[in-house]
N, C-alpha and C positions, 0 to 999 in steps of 0.2 A: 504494500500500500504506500500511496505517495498523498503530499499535500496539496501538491499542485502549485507551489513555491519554487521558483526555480533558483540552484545553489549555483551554476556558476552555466556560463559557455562556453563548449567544447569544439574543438575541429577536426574535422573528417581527416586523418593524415593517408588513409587508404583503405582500397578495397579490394578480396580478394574471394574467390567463389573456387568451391571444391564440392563438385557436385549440384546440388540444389542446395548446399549450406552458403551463406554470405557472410565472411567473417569482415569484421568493422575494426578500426583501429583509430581510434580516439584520443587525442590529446586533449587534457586539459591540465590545468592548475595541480600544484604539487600539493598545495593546500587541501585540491578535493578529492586527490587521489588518496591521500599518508593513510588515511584510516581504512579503506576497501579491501579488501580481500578475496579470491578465487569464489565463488558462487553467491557472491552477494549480488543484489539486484540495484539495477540502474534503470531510471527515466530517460530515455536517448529521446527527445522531441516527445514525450510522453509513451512512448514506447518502452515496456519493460524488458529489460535485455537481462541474461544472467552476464558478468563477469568473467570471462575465463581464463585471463592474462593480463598480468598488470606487470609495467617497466617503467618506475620513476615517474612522469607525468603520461604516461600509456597509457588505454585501458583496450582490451578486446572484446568484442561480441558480434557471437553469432545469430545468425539470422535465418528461419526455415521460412522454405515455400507461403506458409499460412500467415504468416507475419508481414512478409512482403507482398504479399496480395492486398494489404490490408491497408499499409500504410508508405510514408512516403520510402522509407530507405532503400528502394528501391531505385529510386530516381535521383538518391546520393554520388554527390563526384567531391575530388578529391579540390580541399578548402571551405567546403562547405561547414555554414558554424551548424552547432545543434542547443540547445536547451539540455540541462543536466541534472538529476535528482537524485540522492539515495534515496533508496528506501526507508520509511517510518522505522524509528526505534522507538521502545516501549517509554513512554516520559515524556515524548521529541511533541513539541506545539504544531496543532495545524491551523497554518496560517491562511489555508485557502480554503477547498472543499477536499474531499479522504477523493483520490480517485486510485482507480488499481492499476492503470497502465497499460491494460485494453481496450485500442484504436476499436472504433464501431465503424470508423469511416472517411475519407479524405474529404474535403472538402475547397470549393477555390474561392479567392477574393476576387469580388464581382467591381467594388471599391475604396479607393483611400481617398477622405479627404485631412489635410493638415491644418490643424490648429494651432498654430503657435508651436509649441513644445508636444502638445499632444495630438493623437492620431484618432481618428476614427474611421474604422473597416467596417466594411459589409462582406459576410462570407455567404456562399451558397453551400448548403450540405445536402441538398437536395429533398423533391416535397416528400419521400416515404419519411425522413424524421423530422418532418414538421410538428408532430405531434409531441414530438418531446421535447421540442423548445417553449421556454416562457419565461416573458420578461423580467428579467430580475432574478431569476433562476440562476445556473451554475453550468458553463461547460468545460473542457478541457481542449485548448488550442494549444498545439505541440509541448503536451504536460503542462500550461500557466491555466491558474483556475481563474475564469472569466466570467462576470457579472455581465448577463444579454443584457442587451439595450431591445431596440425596438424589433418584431419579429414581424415577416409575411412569408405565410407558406413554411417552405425550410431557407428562407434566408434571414438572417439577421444582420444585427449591427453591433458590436463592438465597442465602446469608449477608454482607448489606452492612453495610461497617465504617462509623462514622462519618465518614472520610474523604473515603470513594465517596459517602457520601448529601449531603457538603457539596459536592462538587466539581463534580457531575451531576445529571441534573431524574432521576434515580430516585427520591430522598427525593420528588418530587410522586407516585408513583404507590399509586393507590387502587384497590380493586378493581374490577375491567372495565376499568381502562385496557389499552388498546391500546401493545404493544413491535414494536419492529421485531429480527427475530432473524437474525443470520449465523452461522452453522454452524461450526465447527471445519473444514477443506478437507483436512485430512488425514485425519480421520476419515473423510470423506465418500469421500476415495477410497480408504480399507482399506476398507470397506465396501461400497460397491457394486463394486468387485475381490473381492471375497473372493462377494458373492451371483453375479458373475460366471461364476467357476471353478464354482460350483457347479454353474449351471444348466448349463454345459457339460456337466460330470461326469455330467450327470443324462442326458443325448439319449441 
């Protein structure tokens, strides 16, 4: 489980495919590495990866078929930053919403407009999860837990402070970029509980 707090940004140093496996080789901060160890879990752009090698500011992770279908690492090349997380430890505050680090979906920016310091996106996730968007709700944009703004359909909108665009590669996102989206999970299950009872009600 993650907070959806992002600890630091990382860079793609390469990419290497042995089979249908994708292994990732990650640079970041020696700061965020010192404590990690072989099977600990990482938020890569909210993507949970296991650990499988670490060298001083290294980190490795692999990536199977089901994973990359899902999200962006896929369409990773080498300098590309990422968004970073460990995993929750027992005590550790969460500063955002709990999310687990299962991508539901990609989604692209349709808009950015700039405010001063801050940015406001519009992303499209498409209309089948329209339903589980709502305003003022909680989603997951490449692991940063994000407060919707206004919603039609499966599009929303965004309101990032300056803080979120220094801290995360949202500040890089231009239109047509590709987001990796995780859902709110309690939404997900009032909701498909609630269309549930329904179809019951309905036989």
């Amino acid at each position: 489980m993650f907070s959806g707090i992002v600890q630091s940004l990382g860079t793609i140093i390469s990419i290497s495919e042995a089979g249908e496996i994708v292994t990732l080789e990650v640079q970041a901060t020696e700061d965020f590495t010192k404590d990690l160890k072989v099977g600990d879990s990482v938020a890569v752009d909210g993507v949970c990866l296991t650990l499988t090698k670490s060298e001083s500011d290294r980190m490795f992770f692999d990536a199977v078929p089901e994973t990359l279908s899902k999200t962006l690492i896929k369409s990773y090349t080498k300098g590309t930053k990422v968004n970073l997380e460990p995993s929750l430890k027992f005590n550790d505050s969460v500063g955002g919403h709990i999310v687990s680090g299962h991508i539901h979906t990609t989604g692209h920016v349709n808009q950015v407009e700039i405010h001063g310091d801050a940015k406001d996106i519009v992303i499209d996730a498409g209309a089948d999860w329209g339903k589980f968007l709502f305003e003022k709700g909680y989603i997951g944009i490449n692991g940063c837990s994000i407060t919707l703004g206004e919603i039609t359909e499966g599009r929303f909108i965004v309101h990032l402070i300056p803080e979120t665009l220094r801290a995360t590669n949202l500040d890089n996102l231009v239109y047509g970029s590709q987001v990796n989206l995780e859902f709110d999970q309690n939404t997900i299950t009032v909701v498909e509980t609630t269309e549930r009872i329904l179809r019951d009600q309905a036989k």
